[in-house]
Every structure is written in C-alpha cells, then in structure tokens.
C-alpha positions as CSV (number, residue, x, y, z in Angstrom):
1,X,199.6,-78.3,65.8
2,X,201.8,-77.9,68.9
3,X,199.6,-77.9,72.7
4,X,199.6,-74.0,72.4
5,X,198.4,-73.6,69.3
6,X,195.7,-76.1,70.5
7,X,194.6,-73.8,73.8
8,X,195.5,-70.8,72.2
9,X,194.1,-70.1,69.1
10,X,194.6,-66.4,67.4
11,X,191.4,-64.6,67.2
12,X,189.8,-63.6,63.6
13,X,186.6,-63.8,62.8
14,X,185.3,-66.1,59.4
15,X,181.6,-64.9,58.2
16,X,181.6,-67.1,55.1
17,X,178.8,-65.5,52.0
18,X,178.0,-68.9,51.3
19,X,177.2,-69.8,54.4
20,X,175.4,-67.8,56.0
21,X,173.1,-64.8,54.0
22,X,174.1,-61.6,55.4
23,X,175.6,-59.5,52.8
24,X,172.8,-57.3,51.1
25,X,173.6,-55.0,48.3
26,X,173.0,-52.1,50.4
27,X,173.3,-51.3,54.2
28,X,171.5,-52.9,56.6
29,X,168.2,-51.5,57.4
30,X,166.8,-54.8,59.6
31,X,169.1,-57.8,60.5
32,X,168.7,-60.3,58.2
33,X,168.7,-63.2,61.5
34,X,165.9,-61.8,63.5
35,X,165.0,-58.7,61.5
36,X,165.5,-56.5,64.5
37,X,165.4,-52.6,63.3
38,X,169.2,-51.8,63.1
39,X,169.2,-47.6,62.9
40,X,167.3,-47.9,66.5
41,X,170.6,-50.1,68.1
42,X,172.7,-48.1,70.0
43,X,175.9,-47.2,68.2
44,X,174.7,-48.3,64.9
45,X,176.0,-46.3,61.9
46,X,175.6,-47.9,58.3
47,X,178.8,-46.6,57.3
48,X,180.6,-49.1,59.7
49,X,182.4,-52.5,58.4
50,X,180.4,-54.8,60.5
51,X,177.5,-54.9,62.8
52,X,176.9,-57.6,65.4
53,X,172.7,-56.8,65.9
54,X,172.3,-56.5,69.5
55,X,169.0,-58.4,69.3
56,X,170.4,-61.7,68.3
57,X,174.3,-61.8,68.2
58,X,174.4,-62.2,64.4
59,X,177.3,-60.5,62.9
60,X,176.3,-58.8,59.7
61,X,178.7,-57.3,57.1
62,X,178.9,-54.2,55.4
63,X,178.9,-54.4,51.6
64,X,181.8,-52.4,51.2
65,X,183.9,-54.8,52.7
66,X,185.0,-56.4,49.8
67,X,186.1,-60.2,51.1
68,X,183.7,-62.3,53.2
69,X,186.4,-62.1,56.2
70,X,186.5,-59.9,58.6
71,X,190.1,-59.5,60.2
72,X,190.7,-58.2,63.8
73,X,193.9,-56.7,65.0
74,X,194.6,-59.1,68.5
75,X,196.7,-55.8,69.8
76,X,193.7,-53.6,70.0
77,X,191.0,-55.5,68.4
78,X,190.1,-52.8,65.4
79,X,188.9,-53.9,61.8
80,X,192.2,-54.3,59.4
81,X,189.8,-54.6,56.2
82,X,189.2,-51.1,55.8
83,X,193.0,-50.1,57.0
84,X,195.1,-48.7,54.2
85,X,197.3,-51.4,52.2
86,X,196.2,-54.1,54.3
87,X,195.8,-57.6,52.2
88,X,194.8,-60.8,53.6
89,X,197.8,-62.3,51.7
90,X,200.3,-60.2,53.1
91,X,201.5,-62.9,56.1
92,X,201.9,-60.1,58.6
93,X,200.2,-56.6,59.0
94,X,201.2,-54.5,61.6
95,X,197.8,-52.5,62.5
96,X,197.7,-48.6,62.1
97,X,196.0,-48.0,65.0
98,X,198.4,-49.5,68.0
99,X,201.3,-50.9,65.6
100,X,200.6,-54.6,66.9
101,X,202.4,-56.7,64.5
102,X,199.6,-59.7,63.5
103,X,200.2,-63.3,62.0
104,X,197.6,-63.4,59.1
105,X,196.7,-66.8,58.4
106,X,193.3,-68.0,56.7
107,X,194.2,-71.1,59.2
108,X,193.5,-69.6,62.3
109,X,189.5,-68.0,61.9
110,X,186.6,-68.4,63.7
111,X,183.2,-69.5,61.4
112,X,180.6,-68.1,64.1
113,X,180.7,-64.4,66.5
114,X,180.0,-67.0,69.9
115,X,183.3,-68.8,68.8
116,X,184.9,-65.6,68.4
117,X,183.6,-63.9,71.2
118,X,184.3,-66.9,73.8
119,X,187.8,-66.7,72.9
120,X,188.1,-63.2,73.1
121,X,187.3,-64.4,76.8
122,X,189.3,-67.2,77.0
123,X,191.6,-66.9,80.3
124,X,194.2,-68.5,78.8
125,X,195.0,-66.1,75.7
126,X,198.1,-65.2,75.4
127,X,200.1,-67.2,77.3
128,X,203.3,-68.9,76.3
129,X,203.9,-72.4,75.1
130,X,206.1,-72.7,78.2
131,X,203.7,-71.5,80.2
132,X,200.6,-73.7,78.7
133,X,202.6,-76.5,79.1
134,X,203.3,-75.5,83.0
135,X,199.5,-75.3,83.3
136,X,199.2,-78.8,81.4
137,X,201.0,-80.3,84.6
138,X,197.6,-79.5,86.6
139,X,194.2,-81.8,85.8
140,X,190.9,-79.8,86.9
141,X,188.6,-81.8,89.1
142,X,185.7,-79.8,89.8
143,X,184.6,-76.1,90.5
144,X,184.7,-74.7,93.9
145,X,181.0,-74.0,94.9
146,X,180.1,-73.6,91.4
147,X,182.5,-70.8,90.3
148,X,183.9,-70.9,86.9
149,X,187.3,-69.2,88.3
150,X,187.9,-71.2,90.8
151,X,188.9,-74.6,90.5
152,X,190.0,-77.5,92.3
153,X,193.2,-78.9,90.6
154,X,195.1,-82.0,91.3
155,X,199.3,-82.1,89.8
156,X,199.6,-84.9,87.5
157,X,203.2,-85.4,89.1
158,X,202.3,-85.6,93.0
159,X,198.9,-86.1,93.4
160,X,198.9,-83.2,95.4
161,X,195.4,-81.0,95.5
162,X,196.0,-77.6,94.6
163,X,193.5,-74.6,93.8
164,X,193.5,-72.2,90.4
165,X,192.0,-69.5,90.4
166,X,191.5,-66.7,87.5
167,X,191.3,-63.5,88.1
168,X,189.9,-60.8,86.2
169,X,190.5,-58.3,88.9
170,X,193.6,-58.2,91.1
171,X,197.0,-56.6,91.8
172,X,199.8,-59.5,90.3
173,X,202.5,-57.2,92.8
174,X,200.4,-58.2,95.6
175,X,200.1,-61.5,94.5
176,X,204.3,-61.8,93.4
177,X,205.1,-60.3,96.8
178,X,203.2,-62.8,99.0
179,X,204.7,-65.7,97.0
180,X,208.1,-64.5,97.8
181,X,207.3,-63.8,101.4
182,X,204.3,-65.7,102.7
183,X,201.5,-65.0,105.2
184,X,201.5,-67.7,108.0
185,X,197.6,-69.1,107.9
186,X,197.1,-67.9,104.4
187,X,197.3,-69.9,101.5
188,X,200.8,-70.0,99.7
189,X,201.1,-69.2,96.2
190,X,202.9,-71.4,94.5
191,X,202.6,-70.4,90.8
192,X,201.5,-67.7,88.7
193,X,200.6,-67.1,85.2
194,X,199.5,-63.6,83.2
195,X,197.5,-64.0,80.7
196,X,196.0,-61.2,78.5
197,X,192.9,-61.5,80.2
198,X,193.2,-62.6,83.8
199,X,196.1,-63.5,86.5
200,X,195.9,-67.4,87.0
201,X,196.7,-68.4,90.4
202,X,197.7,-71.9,91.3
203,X,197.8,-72.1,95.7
204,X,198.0,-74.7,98.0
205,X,194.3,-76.2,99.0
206,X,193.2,-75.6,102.3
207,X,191.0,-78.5,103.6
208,X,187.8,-77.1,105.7
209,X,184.9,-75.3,106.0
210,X,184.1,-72.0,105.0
211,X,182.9,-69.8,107.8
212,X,180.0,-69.4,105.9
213,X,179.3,-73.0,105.6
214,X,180.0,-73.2,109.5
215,X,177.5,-70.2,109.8
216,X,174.6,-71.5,108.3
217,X,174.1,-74.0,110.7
218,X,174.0,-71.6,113.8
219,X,175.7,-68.7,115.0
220,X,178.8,-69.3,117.4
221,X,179.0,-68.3,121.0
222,X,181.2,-65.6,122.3
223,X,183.9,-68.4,123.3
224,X,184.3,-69.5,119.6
225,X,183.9,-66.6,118.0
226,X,186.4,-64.4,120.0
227,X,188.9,-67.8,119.6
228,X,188.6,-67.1,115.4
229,X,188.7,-63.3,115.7
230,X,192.2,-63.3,117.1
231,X,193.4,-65.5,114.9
232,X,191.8,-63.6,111.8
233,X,193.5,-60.5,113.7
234,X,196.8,-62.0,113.9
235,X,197.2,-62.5,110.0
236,X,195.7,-58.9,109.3
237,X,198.3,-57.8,112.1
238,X,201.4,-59.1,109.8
239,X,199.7,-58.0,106.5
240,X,199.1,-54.2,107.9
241,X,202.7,-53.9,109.5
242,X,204.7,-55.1,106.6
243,X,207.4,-52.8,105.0
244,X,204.4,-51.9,102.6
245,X,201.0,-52.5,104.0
246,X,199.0,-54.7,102.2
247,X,195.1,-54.3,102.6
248,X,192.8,-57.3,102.4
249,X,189.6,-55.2,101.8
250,X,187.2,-58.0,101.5
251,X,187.0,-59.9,105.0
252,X,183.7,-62.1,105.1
253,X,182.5,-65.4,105.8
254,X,183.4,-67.0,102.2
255,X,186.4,-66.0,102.9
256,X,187.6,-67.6,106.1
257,X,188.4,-71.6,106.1
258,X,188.4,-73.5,109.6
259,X,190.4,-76.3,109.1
260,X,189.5,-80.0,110.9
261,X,192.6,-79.0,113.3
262,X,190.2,-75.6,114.1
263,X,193.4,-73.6,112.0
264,X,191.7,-70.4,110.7
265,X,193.0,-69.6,107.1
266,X,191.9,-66.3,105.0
267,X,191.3,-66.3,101.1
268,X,191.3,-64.5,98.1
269,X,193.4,-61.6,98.0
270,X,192.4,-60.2,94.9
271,X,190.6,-56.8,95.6
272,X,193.7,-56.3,98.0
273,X,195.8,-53.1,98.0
274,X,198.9,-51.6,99.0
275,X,198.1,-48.8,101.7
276,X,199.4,-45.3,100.5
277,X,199.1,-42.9,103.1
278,X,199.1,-40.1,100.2
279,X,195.9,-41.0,99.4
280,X,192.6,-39.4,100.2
281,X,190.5,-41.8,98.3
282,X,190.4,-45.5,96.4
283,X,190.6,-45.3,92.8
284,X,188.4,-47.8,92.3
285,X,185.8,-48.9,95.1
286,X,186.0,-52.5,95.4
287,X,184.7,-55.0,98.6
288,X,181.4,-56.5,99.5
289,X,178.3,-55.3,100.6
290,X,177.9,-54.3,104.4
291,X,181.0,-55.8,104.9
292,X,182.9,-53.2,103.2
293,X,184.2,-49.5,105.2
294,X,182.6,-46.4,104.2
295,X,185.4,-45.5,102.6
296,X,186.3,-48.4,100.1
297,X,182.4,-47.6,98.4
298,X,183.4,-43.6,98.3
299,X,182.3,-42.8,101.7
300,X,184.0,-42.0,105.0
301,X,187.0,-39.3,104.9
302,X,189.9,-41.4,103.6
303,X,190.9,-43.9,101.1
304,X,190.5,-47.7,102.2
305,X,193.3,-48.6,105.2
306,X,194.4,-51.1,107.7
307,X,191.4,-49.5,109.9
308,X,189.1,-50.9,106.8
309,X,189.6,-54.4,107.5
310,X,189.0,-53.8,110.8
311,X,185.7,-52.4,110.3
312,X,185.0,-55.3,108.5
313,X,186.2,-57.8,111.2
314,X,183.1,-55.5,113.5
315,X,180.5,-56.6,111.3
316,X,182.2,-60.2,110.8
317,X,181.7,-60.4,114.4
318,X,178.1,-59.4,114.7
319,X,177.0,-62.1,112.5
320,X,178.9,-64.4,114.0
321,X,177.2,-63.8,117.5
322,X,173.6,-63.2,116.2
323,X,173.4,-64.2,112.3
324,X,172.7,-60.7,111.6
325,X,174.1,-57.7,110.9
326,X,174.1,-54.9,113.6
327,X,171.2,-52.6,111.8
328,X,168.8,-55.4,112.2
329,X,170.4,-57.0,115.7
330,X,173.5,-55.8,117.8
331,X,175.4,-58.4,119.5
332,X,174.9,-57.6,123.5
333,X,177.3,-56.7,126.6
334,X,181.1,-56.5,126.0
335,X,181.1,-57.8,122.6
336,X,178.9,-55.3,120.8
337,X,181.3,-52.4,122.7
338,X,184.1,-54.0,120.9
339,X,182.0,-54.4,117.5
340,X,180.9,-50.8,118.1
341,X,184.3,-49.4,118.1
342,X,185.2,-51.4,115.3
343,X,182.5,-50.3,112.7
344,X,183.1,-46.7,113.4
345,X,182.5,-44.1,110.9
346,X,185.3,-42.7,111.5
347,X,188.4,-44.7,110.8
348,X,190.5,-43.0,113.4
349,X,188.5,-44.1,116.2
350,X,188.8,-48.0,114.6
351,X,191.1,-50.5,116.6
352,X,194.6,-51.7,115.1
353,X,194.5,-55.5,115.0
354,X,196.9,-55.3,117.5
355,X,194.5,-53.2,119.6
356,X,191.8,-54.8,118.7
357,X,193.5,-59.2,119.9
358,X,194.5,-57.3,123.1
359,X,190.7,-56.3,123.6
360,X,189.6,-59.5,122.6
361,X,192.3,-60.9,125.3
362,X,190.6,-59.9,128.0
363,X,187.1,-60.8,126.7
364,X,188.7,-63.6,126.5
365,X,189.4,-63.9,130.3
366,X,185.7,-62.4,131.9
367,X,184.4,-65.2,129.6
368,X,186.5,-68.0,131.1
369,X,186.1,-66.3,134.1
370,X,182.4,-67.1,134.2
C-alpha cells in the first residue's frame, strides 16, 4: 500500500450481518443498539436504505438492501445500493446522481459509522500522492494552545519550525495572492495544499507572545499601546491599498504576536475578503464578537470594508488601555476621542489607517511631551 493510500483511504462504509445484529425482517420500529423510538427521529422514513439512530450513532440497515454493504458515492456521498444496475462487482460505477466515477473495491470499507464518519472529516481527503508526500516532509510537534487545526511543525530537512494550519473556512485566492506577494510583519506563506475538506496552510513560525497572552497580565499604558497600534495600522495600510483590497475582518488580541525584538506580527487570514465596492452587504457574516463592525454581523449600512478593521482596531485599543471594552469602561482623554471615532456606527465617519497612524502620531508626541 503506497503512503497515500495509507493517509487517504476511500470512504465506504462495512456493516457486516454477522457482526453486528441490525438487520430485522421488517423496518425498523426501535434501534436495535439503544432501542431509541426511530419514527420520532427527525428525517426518519422506513422506506430509506439506512438509518444512522440519532440517539446512539448506530447505523442500521434497511432490509431491502439486499448485501450487508452499504456503498457511498465519494463525489456526492449518496447510497449506490439502491441506484439502478449498480453491482458491487462492477470495479467502477459512476454514480447517477453527480456522475462521479468511483473505485469499488471490497478492500477499501470501513467496519464501524465513527470510522467512517471521522474520515469523512479527515483534512487530508483527497489530496494527491504528490502532495501527501510534500506534507510527509513536515513532523507535528504539538498543537498551538490546544487547537486541533493549528499545529506546530518542524521540516524534517532543515529543522526549521514552521506552522500548519487547516482551514475549514477561508478564501485560497487570498491565501495564493499573499504567498506570491507578501505582507511585511505578517507571516509568509510558504506552502499550500487543498484538500476536499479544508485549505492546509504551512507558514513561517513567528516566535512571541500573543497580545492576549501579554494582556492577561495587565493592560498597557498609552505609550505601549499607541507604539503597537501604528504598527498594526501600518500592515492594514498595505493590505487596504493593494490593487485589490484585502480585508482582515478579524483583528483581536489572539491574533497579534509581539516578537522578543517588540516586532508586531498579525495572524490568521482566513475570514479575510477582497473589498468590492459593488457590494451593499457580506454574504456571509464572519468575525468575532465585539470586535467585529456592525456591518460584518448584518448591521451598519454597507458590506464589511477597510473602515471594518478599523473599527476593530477602536475596540482593540480600549482593551488595551483599560482591559475592557468601551460599554463597560471607556479609555479617558485623547485616546478614547481617537477610539470613539474609530468605533463609529457609521463607517464613513471611521479613520483610514493612514488617518488613523497620523492621529496616533501626534498622540504620540503630547505623550512624550509630558
């Protein structure tokens, strides 16, 4: 079996008579696992092939369906049993419903519905051998803070740390685009890999603290905080006035690395979006809580913009300053006029990150000033 066929297997399902007792002479009334009450599941029709009882994962089978193997179509994922001509013999069967073309092979099934299911999740399905073999070149070490998706990777060649991530939601234009021209003070992209369930991204490791880490030891005074808000401004600036704007839509704390050097990095591009002035709203609402612009969660009087980072940055500031954000404590003096302008319901009357490292220049100066 080559290394692909070892990562990636196809996915079919086995649900063997002898092995485990499911198959009744009639349909299912109760589920012959847990003896749930099937007709009062959601969706459940006894006419259907297979069941999978919502009360204990079991996967019960129809009595019409003649062999004790129940065949999925990896294109779409519909039953081939009960499609017309289809034989478990016949090598390859090309599915009725999407006109996939699938490898039928008694070698390659599943024997339980959590083997099945966890590979219908796998984040590597579907990739090539070339590109499993790429992958191969990178040993995981450990989970960043705990996250499944995002891991720290060394190569096997170098030495060198790297980071993967895998993303279930995310833009791979984005992603290409800021490989082949990359942001200064942003990680760089150095490979990437689709999948048919998630964009794997492999990026150079930034060593530091997350401002969150950094933040839940005390807030920052106005010096510090004004000193990373520029910086923060100036990679926003160059994402905003590219040929296409690109959108960040998710500034926060986790987000933001300070490196030993005090180099201020920003993450995780993967709610990001190319700005279409055409638009008058965001497809899909994506960002984080209080963080995000009225408009990015359906409010507001415009689809998400350069001006919706920049409402972020506001409230990034406040918490900074006072650990809070401004509905339970404003920052004082100059700073909360700044954050004030920033977190404006209306977008128009937002800074430009241009605007807004000029304004934070001269804070800059009264402060030293004192």
């Amino acid at each position: 079996m080559s290394l692909c066929d070892a990562f990636l297997k196809k996915i079919k399902y086995k649900e063997s008579l002898n092995e485990y007792p499911t198959q009744v002479s009639e349909p299912h009334e109760y589920c012959t696992c847990c003896y749930a009450t099937l007709p009062l599941q959601k969706g459940y029709d006894p006419s259907l092939p297979y069941w999978v009882c919502k009360g204990c994962g079991q996967m019960l089978i129809n009595p019409k369906v003649e062999s004790d193997i129940v065949w999925f179509c990896d294109g779409c994922g519909a039953n081939m049993n009960f499609q017309p001509g289809f034989s478990e013999d016949c090598g390859v069967w090309k599915c009725t419903d999407c006109g996939y073309e699938n490898k039928i092979d008694v070698s390659e099934i599943y024997l339980s519905e959590e083997e099945y299911q966890a590979e219908a999740r796998n984040p590597y399905r579907g990739l090539s051998d070339e590109d499993v073999l790429s992958l191969s070149l990178y040993s995981d070490e450990e989970n960043i803070d705990g996250r499944e998706n995002v891991i720290l990777v060394r190569s096997r060649e170098s030495g060198e740390f790297f980071i993967k991530k895998l993303l279930t939601i995310y833009d791979k234009s984005i992603y290409s685009h800021l490989q082949e021209y990359p942001i200064p003070h942003m990680p760089h992209i150095v490979e990437l890999y689709e999948s048919k369930n998630s964009l794997i991204v492999i990026e150079k490791y930034i060593k530091g603290c997350t401002l969150e880490e950094i933040l839940n030891d005390s807030v920052l005074s106005e010096t510090q905080v004004i000193g990373i808000v520029k910086k923060i401004c100036v990679i926003l600036n160059e994402l905003h006035n590219m040929p296409k704007p690109i959108i960040h839509r998710d500034i926060k704390p986790s987000n933001i690395i300070i490196t030993p050097e005090k180099e201020v990095y920003l993450l995780d591009m993967n709610v990001a979006k190319w700005y279409d002035p055409e638009k008058t709203d965001d497809t899909k609402y994506m960002g984080t809580q209080y963080f995000a612009a009225p408009e990015q969660v359906g409010y507001g009087f415009s689809a998400s913009s350069a001006k919706s980072d920049i409402y972020a940055v506001g409230m990034l500031m406040n918490v900074m300053l006072t650990g809070c954000f401004p509905k339970k404590k404003r920052a004082s003096g100059d700073a909360w006029k700044v954050i004030e302008r920033c977190i404006s319901l209306d977008a128009e009357e937002r800074y430009t990150a241009a605007e807004l490292i000029e304004k934070l220049c001269e804070m800059e100066k009264k402060v030293s000033a004192v």
